[in-house]
C-alpha positions in Angstrom: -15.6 -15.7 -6.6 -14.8 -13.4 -4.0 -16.7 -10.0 -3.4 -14.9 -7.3 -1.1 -16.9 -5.1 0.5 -15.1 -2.1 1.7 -16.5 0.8 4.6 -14.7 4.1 3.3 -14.5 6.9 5.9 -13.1 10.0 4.4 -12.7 12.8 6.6 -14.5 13.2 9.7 -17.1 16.2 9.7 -19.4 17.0 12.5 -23.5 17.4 11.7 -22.9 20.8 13.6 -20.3 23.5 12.7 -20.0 23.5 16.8 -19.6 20.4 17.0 -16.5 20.1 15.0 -13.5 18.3 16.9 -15.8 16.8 19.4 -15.8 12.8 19.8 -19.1 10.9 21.1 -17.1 8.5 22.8 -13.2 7.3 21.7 -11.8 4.5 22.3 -8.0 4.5 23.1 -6.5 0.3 22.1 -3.7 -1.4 22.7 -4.2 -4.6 20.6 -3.4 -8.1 22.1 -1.5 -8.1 25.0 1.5 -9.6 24.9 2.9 -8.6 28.8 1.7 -7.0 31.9 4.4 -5.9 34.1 3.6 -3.9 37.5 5.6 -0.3 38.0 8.2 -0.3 40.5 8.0 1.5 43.1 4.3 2.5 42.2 0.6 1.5 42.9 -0.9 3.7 40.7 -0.2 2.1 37.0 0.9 -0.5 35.5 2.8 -1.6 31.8 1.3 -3.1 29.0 2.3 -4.1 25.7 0.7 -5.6 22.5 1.2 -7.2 19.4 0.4 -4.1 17.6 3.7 -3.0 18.7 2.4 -1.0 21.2 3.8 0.1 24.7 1.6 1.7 27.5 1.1 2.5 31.1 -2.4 1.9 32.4 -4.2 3.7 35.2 -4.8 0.8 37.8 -7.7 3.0 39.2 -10.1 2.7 36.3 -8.1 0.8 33.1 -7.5 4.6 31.4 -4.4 4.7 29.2 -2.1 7.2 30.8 0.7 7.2 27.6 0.9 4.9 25.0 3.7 5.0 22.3 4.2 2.3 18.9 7.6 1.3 17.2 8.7 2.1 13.8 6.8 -0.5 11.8 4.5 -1.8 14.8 6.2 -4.7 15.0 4.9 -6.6 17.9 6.7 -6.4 21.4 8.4 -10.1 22.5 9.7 -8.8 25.6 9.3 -6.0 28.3 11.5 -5.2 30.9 10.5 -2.9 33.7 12.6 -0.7 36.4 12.0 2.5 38.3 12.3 5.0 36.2 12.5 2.9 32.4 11.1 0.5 30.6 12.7 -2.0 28.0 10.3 -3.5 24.9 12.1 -5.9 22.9 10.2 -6.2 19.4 10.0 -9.4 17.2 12.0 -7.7 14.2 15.2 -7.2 16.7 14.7 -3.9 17.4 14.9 -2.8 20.9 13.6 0.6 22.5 14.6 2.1 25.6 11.2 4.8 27.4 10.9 6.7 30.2 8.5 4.9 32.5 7.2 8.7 34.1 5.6 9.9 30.6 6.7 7.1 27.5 9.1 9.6 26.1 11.3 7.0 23.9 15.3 8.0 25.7 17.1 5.4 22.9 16.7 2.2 20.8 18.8 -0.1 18.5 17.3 -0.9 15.2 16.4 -3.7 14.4 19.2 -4.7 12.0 21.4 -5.1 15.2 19.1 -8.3 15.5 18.6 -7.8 19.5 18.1 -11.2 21.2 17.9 -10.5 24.7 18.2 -6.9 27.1 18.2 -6.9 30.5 18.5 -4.3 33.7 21.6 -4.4 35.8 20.9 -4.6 39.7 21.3 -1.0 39.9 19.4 0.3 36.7 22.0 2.5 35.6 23.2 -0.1 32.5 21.4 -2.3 30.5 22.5 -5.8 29.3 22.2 -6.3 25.7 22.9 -9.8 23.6 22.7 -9.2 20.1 23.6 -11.6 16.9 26.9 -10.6 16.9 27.6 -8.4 19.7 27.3 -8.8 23.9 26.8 -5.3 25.4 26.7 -2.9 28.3 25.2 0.5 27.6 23.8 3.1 29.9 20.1 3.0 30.5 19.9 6.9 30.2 20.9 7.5 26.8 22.3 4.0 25.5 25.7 4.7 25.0 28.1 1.7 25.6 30.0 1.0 28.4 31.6 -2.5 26.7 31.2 -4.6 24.1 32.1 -7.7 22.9 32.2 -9.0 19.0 30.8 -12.9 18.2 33.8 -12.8 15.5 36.8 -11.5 17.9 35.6 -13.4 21.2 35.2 -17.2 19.3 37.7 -16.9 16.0 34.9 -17.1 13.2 33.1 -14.5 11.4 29.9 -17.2 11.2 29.9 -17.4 15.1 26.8 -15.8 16.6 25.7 -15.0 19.5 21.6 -16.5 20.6 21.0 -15.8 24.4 22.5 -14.1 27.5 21.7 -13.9 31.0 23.0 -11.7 34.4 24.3 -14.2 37.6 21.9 -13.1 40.5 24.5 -10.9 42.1 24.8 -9.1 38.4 28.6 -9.2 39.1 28.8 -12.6 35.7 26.8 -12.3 32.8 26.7 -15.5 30.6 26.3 -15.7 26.7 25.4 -18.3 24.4 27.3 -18.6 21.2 26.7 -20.9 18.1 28.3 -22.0 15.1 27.4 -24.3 12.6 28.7 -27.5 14.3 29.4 -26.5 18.0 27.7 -24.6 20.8 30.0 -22.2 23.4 29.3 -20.8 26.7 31.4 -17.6 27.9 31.6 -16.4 31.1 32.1 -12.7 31.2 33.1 -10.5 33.7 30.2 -7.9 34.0 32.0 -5.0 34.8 34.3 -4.4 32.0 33.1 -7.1 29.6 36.6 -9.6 30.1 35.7 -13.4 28.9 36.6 -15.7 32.3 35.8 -18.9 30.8 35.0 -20.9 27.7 32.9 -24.3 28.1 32.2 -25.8 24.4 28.9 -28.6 24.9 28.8 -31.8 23.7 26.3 -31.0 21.6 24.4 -28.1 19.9 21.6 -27.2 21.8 18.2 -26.5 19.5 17.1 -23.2 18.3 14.2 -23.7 16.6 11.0 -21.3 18.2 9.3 -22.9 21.4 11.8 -25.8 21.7 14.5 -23.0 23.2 14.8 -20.4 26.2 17.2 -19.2 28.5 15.5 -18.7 32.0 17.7 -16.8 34.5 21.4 -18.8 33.6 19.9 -21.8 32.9 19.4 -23.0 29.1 16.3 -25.0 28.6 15.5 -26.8 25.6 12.6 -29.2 24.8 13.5 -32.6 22.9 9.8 -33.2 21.0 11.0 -36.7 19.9 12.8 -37.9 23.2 10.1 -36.7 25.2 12.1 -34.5 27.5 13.5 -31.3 28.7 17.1 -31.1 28.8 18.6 -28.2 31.4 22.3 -26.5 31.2 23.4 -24.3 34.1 25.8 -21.5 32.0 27.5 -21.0 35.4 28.1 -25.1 35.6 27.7 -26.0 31.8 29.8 -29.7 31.9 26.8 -31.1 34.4 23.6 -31.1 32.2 20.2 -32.2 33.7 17.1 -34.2 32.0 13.6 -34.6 32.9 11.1 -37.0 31.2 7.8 -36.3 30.0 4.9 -38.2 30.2 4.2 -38.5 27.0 2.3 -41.6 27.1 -0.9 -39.1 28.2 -0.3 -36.0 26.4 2.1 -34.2 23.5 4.0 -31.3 24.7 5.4 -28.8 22.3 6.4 -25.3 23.8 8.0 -24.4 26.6 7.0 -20.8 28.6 8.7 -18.4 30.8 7.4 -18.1 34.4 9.4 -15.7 35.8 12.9 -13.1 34.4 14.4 -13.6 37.6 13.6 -14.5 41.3 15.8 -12.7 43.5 16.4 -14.8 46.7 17.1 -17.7 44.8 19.0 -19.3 42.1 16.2 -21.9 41.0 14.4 -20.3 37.8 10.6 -21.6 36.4 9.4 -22.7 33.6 6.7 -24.2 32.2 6.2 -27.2 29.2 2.6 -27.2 27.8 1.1 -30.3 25.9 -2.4 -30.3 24.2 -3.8 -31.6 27.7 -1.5 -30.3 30.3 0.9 -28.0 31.5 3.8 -28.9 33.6 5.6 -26.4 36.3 9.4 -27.1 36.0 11.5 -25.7 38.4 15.2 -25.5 37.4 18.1 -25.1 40.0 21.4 -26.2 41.0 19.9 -29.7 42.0 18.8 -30.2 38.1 14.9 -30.3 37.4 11.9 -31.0 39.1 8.7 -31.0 38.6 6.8 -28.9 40.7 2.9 -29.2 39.9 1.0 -30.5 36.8 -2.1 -28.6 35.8 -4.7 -28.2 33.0 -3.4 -26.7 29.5 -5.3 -22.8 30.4 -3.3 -22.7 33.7 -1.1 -20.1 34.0 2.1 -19.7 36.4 3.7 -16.4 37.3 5.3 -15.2 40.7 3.5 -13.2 43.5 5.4 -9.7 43.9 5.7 -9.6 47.5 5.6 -5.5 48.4 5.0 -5.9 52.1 7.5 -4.8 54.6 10.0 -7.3 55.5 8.5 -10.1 53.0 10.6 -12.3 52.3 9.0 -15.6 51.0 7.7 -16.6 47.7 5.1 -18.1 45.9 3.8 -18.6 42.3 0.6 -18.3 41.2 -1.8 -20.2 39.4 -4.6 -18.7 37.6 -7.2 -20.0 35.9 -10.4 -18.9 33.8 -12.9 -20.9 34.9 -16.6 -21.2 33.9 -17.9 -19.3 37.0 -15.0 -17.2 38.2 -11.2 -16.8 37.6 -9.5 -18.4 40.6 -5.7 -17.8 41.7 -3.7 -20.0 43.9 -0.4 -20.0 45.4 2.3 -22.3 45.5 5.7 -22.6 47.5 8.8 -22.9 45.2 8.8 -26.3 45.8 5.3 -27.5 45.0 3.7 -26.8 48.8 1.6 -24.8 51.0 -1.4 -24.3 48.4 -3.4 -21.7 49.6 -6.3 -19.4 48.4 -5.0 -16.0 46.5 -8.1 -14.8 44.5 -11.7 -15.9 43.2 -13.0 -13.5 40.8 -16.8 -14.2 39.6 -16.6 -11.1 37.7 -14.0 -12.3 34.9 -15.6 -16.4 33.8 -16.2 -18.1 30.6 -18.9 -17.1 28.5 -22.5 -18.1 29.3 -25.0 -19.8 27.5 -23.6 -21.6 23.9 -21.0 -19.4 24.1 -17.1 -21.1 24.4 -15.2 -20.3 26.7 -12.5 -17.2 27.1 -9.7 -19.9 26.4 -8.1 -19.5 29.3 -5.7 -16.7 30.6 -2.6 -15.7 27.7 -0.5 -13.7 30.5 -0.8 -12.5 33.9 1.0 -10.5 36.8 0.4 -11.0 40.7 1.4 -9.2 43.9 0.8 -7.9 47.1 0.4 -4.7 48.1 1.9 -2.9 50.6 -1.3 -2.9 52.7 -1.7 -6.5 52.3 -3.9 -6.5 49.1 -4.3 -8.9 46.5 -3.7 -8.3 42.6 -4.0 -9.8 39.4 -3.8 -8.6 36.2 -5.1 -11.4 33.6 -5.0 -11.1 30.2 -7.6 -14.2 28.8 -6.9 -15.7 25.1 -9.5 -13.5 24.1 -7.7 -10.7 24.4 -9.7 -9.0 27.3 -7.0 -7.6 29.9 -8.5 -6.9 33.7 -7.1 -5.8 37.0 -8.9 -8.4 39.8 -8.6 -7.5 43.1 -9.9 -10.0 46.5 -13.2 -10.9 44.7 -13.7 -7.7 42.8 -13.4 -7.1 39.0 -12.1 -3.7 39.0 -12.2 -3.0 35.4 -12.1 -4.5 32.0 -10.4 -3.7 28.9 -11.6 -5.1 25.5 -8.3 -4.8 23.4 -10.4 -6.7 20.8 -11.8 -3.3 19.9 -8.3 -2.4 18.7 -8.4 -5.5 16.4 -11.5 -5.0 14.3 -11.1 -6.2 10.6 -14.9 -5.4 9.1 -17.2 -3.0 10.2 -20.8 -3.2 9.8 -23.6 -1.1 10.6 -27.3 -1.6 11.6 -30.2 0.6 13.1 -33.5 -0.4 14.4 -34.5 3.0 15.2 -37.9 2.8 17.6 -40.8 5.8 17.0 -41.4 6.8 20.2 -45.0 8.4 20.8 -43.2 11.8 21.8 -41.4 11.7 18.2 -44.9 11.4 16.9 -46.0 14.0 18.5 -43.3 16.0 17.5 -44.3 15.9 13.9 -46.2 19.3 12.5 -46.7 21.0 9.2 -45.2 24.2 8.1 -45.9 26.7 4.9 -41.9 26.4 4.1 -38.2 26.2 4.6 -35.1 24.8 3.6 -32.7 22.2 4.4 -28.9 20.7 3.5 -28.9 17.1 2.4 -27.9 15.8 5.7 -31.2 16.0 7.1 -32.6 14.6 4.1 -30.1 11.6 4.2 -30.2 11.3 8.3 -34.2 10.8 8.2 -33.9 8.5 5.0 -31.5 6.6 7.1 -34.1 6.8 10.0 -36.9 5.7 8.2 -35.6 2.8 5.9 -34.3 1.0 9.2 -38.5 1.3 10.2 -40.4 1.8 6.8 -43.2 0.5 8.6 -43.3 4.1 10.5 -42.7 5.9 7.0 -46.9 6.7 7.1 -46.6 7.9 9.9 -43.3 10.5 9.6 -46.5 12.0 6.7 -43.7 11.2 4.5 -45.6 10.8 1.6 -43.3 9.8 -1.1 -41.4 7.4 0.9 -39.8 5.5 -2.2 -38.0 8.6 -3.3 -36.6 8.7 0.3 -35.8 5.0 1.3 -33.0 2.9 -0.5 -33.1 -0.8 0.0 -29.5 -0.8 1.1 -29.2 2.5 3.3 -28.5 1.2 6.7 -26.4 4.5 8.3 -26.4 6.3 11.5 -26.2 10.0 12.6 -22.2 9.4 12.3 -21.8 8.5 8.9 -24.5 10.6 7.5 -22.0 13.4 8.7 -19.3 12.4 6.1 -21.5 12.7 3.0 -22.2 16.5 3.5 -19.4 18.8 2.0 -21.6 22.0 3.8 -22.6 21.0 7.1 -25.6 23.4 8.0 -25.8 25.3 11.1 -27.5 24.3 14.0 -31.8 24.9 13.5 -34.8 25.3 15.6 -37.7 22.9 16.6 -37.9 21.4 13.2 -36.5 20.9 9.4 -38.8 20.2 6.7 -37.9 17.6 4.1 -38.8 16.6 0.6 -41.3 18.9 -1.6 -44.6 17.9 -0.3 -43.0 20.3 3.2 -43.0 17.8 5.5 -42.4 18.7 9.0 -39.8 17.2 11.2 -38.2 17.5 14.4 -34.7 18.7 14.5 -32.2 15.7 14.4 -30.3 14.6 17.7 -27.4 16.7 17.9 -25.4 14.0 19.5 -25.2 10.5 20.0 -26.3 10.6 23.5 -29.7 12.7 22.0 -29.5 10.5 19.4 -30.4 7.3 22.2 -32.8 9.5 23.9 -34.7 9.9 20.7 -35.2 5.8 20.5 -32.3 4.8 18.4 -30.4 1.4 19.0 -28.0 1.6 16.4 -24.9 -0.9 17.0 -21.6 -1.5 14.9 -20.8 -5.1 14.4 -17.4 -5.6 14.4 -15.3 -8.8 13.2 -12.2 -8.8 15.6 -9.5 -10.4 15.4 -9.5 -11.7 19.4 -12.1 -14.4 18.3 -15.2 -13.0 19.0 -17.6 -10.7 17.5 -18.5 -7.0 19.0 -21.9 -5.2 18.7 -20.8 -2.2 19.8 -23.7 1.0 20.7 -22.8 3.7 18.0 -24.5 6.6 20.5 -22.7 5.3 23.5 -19.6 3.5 22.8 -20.8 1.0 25.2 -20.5 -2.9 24.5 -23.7 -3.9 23.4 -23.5 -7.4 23.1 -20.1 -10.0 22.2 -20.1 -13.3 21.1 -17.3 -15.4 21.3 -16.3 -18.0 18.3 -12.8 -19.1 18.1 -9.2 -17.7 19.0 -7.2 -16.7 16.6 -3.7 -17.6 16.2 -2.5 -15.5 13.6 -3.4 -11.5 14.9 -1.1 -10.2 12.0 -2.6 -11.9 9.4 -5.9 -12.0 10.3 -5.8 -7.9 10.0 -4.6 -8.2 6.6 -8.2 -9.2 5.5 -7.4 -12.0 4.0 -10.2 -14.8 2.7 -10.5 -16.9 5.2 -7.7 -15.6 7.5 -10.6 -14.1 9.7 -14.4 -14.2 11.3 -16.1 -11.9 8.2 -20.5 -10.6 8.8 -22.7 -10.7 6.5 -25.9 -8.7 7.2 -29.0 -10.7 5.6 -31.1 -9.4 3.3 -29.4 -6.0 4.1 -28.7 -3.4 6.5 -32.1 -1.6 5.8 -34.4 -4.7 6.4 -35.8 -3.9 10.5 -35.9 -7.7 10.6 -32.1 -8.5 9.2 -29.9 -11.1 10.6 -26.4 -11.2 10.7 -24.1 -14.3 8.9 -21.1 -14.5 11.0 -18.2 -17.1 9.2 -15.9 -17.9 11.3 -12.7 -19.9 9.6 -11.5 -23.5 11.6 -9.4 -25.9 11.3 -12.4 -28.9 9.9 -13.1 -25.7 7.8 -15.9 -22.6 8.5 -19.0 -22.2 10.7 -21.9 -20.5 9.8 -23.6 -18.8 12.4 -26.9 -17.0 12.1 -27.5 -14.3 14.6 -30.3 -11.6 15.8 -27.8 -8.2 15.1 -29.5 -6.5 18.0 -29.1 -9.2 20.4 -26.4 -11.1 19.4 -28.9 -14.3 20.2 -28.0 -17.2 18.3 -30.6 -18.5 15.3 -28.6 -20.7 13.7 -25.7 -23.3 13.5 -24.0 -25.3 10.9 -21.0 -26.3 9.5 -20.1 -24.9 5.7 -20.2 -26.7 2.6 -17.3 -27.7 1.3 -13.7 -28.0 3.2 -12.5 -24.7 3.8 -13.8 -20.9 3.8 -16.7 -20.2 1.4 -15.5 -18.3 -1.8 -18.8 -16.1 -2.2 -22.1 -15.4 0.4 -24.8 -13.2 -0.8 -28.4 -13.5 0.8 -30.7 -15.9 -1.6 -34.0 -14.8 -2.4 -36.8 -15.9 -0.3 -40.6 -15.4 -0.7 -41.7 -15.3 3.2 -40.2 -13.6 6.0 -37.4 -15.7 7.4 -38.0 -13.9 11.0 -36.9 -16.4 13.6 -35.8 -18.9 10.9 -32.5 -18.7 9.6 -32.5 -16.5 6.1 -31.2 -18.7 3.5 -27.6 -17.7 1.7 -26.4 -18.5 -1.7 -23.2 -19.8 -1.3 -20.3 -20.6 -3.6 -18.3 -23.4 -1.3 -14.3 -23.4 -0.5 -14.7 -26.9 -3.6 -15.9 -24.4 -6.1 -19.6 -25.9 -5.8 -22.6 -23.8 -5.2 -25.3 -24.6 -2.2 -28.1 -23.0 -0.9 -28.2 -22.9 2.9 -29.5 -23.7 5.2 -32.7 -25.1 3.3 -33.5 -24.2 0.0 -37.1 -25.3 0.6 -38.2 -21.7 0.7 -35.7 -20.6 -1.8 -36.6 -19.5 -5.7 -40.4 -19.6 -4.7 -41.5 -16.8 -6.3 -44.9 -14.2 -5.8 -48.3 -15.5 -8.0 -47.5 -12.9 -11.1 -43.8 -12.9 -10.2 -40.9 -13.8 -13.3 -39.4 -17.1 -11.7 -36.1 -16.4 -9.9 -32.6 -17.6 -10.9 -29.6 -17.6 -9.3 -26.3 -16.8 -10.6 -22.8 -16.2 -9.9 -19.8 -14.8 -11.5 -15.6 -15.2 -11.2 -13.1 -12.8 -12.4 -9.6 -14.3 -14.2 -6.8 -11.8 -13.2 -3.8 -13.8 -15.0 -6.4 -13.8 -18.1 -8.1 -10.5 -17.9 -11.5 -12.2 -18.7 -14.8 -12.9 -16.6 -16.8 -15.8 -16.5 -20.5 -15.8 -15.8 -22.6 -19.1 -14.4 -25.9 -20.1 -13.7 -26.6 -22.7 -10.6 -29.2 -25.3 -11.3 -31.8 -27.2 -9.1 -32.3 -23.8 -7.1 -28.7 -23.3 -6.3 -27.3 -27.0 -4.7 -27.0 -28.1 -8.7 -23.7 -27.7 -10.8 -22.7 -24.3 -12.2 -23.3 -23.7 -15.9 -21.2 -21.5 -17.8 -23.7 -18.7 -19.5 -21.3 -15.9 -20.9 -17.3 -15.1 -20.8 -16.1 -11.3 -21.2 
């Protein structure tokens, strides 16, 4: 049995009419990052871009979106291509889009039926370089129309040919396209300029297409050989002299290889990188065949250092690293030497306590200013994209925000003495429900305080499972009153209050520490201040691999909360179930710290079908609160002791538990009964 819970917002109305349009705080996501690219000719903003389909420029000063634009469809963003004055973003559904890097207006695109595989800047900007499935292309990088283009069908003889890769010779004066049929694999040589094929090389064999075993890196074809154990190298401008470098696989598995770098301009080597479970390798690639350059751990990431300084000339990649104290970032020469210091960063580390780590960085961009200083933009596995800068964290951006699949609320809401004080009688007055809700609200997150509000009918005010804040409440008036004095009266006994906050920052000055709870999709978990917007607290549980399906709220496809006994109880703790690969984890946490009660492993193999808070006779307080729990097998369990469990009050009817599944393909219901306090066998007690 599965039970959806659903958070409905309908339309946003403000407490106060004269507060209408007016945000608390707003946050403006991305999603995951999928590049970071730094603006030509610019040290004001970089480019991001996100799985979401997004595509941004981001204030280097302070993190601030400047413009942000999506694709048709939000398809995520593969690849993204920077220049002075326009930015290409190459999405995973073939479509490619063509912006204007000053203010994200979109100047062109190709749909995504024309299957884009590859687009690239000519030296100059003006033209772009586009390989589709069956077309190679020049068009203008104003407007996109075409200078030349070249047909798969026409260029090899057979309608089936199609075209996979392409790539510009250094000078941008050749550009070199793969082509593939069903039995052979073609190189052309084309002439840039007018699009004229030079040269035809058929291989001796078809190179691999299959995702992570294929790239083209500058003009060199890589492809990884799983079962051989090796990486095989083609230079398109020399394609009859393949190279081949083993792997050593008798300490590791490697099974993807990774771009380092689009191009590097005073040199025809390309980078690469092949990652195992263990390790990842630095390849270079060049006219001498392959090397290998360094050998690192499996979260080290390689990119190039952007040189910017006047009359630079030499380069060196970078090698950065989330590690449990600081990120670090080293340099390298092309060819493996002069290791030196670039950046050590205590600001961005692992997490602390029993927390795992950030997972190491996903993607990262490094240069060097024109005055000499030192940049990184790291992106960690968590989703978390920050500017470093010497040993400073400049800023942090939690694009798991963007990512949120569940939303819960909770409030703890403190009486301060100067609330109490605040509280008077009057002979009478009148008031809109909001106020009525908002302090119900109030006092059902502290019903210990309800005495002292003088609210003397408190169970006509307090509902076990109210649990809302002073921006919710504002969606369940259809009149929001106007703006009142010193104080509202409630109920019909005339009780005196003060006014409510009239914002969320009054709102925290009044003693509230409400927090949103929010099940991301980056791996982690966000308590997240409702007055302030501010990060509360984060806890970090697993990465997640699949972002697209994982927002689909699926069972299982996700970290899902569970607040226990409810939202209302000033002593609840929050389930979080957080889907592996050995199958879930349970974890029991304080909501308003995000400290950790609890541990354990689920029962059964796989993500639990049902969770609903079991009954308990004694305050579970520090103690993990016991769940009822129908397991991925089908079999029910009470965790994580049901010693406490079913142990009903001296006068109290004894307790049962039960459970219920609902038969779509039948259009029935079945109800059960578990046994032995909840770990026995379910027994069938009615069928509708």
């Amino acid at each position: 049995m599965r039970v959806w819970h659903a958070l409905v917002l309908p339309l946003v109305r403000a407490l106060f009419e004269d507060e209408a349009g007016n945000y608390d705080w707003l946050f403006k996501g991305l999603g995951e990052p999928t590049a970071v690219r730094w603006a030509e000719g610019s040290s004001k903003r970089a480019y991001v871009s996100s799985t979401m389909g997004a595509v941004a420029a981001v204030a280097l000063k302070d993190g601030a979106v400047d413009w942000r634009r999506t694709t048709p469809g939000n398809s995520a963003v593969k690849g993204l291509v920077v220049s002075k004055s326009a930015l290409l973003s190459l999405s995973e559904n073939g479509a490619l889009f063509a912006w204007k890097a000053a203010n994200g207006n979109l100047q062109w695109q190709m749909d995504a039926y024309n299957a884009v595989q590859s687009a690239s800047f000519m030296p100059s900007g003006a033209e772009v370089f586009v390989v589709t499935s069956k077309t190679v292309e020049l068009r203008s990088s104003r407007n996109g129309a075409p200078v030349w283009q070249v047909e798969a069908s026409s260029a090899l003889g057979d309608h089936k040919s199609r075209f996979q890769a392409g790539a510009l010779a250094e000078d941008g004066r050749t550009a070199f396209v793969l082509a593939t049929d069903k039995k052979t694999t073609t190189v052309m040589k084309l002439d840039a300029a007018d699009g004229k094929t030079s040269d035809k090389t058929v291989l001796d064999s078809p190179a691999p297409s299959d995702p992570g075993s294929f790239l083209v890196v500058g003009r060199f074809l890589i492809y990884l050989d799983k079962k051989g154990g090796a990486v095989h190298s083609i230079d398109m401008a020399n394609p009859k002299t393949p190279s081949k470098m083993d792997l050593p696989t008798h300490t590791d598995t490697f099974d993807s290889l990774e771009l380092v770098s689009e191009a590097l301009s005073s040199t025809p080597a390309t980078l690469f990188t092949v990652s195992g479970a263990k390790t990842s390798i630095l390849v270079r690639a060049g006219e001498q065949g392959l090397s290998n350059v360094q050998t690192g751990g499996r979260n080290t990431l390689c990119v190039v250092v952007e040189d910017n300084r006047k009359g630079a000339s030499s380069q060196e990649i970078a090698l950065v690293t989330v590690e449990a104290s600081s990120t670090v970032v080293t340099t390298l020469g092309l060819d493996g030497g002069s290791q030196g210091s670039f950046l050590n960063v205590p600001g961005l580390r692992l997490g602390a306590g029993d927390e795992p780590n950030r997972f190491g960085a996903a993607h990262a961009a490094a240069r060097i200013t024109t005055n000499g200083e030192r940049q990184a933009l790291v992106v960690t596995q968590d989703h978390a994209l920050a500017l470093l800068s010497g040993e400073d964290l400049v800023w942090l951006r939690e694009e798991g925000l963007a990512e949120a699949r569940q939303a819960l609320f909770y409030g703890n809401a403190v009486l301060t003495q100067a609330r109490r004080k605040a509280v008077t009688t009057a002979t009478e007055a009148k008031t809109g429900p909001s106020s009525v809700l908002q302090w119900a609200a109030d006092i059902a997150s502290n019903p210990d305080a309800a005495v002292q509000w003088g609210v003397r009918r408190k169970d006509a005010l307090i509902n076990g499972a109210i649990a809302l804040t002073q921006n919710v409440m504002s969606y369940l008036d259809p009149s929001p009153p106007k703006r009142r004095g010193a104080s509202t009266v409630i109920g019909k006994d005339k009780t005196v209050l003060p006014t409510p906050p009239a914002s969320g920052k009054e709102l925290k000055l009044w003693g509230a520490t409400q927090v949103a709870l929010l099940a991301t999709c980056a791996g982690k978990v966000i308590a997240m201040n409702v007055a302030t917007g501010t990060v509360a607290w984060q806890r970090l549980i697993a990465p997640t691999t699949d972002v697209k399906g994982c927002l689909s709220k699926e069972s299982g496809s996700g970290i899902e909360i569970h607040l226990l006994p409810s939202a209302a109880d000033p002593k609840a703790q929050a389930l979080i179930v957080a889907p592996g690969a050995g199958g879930a984890t349970l974890m029991w946490v304080n909501p308003s710290s995000g400290k950790l009660i609890h541990k354990q492993a689920a029962p059964g193999d796989g993500f639990p079908i049902s969770i609903a808070a079991a009954p308990t006779a004694k305050s579970p307080d520090q103690t993990a609160h016991p769940v009822f729990l129908i397991g991925a097998d089908g079999k029910p369990a009470v965790v994580p002791s049901p010693a406490d469990v079913l142990k009903p009050k001296a006068g109290a009817p004894k307790s049962e538990l039960f459970t219920y599944k609902v038969l779509p393909d039948k259009g029935s219901m079945e109800g059960f009964m578990a046994g032995d306090g909840g770990q026995g066998a379910l027994g069938p007690i009615w069928n509708v």
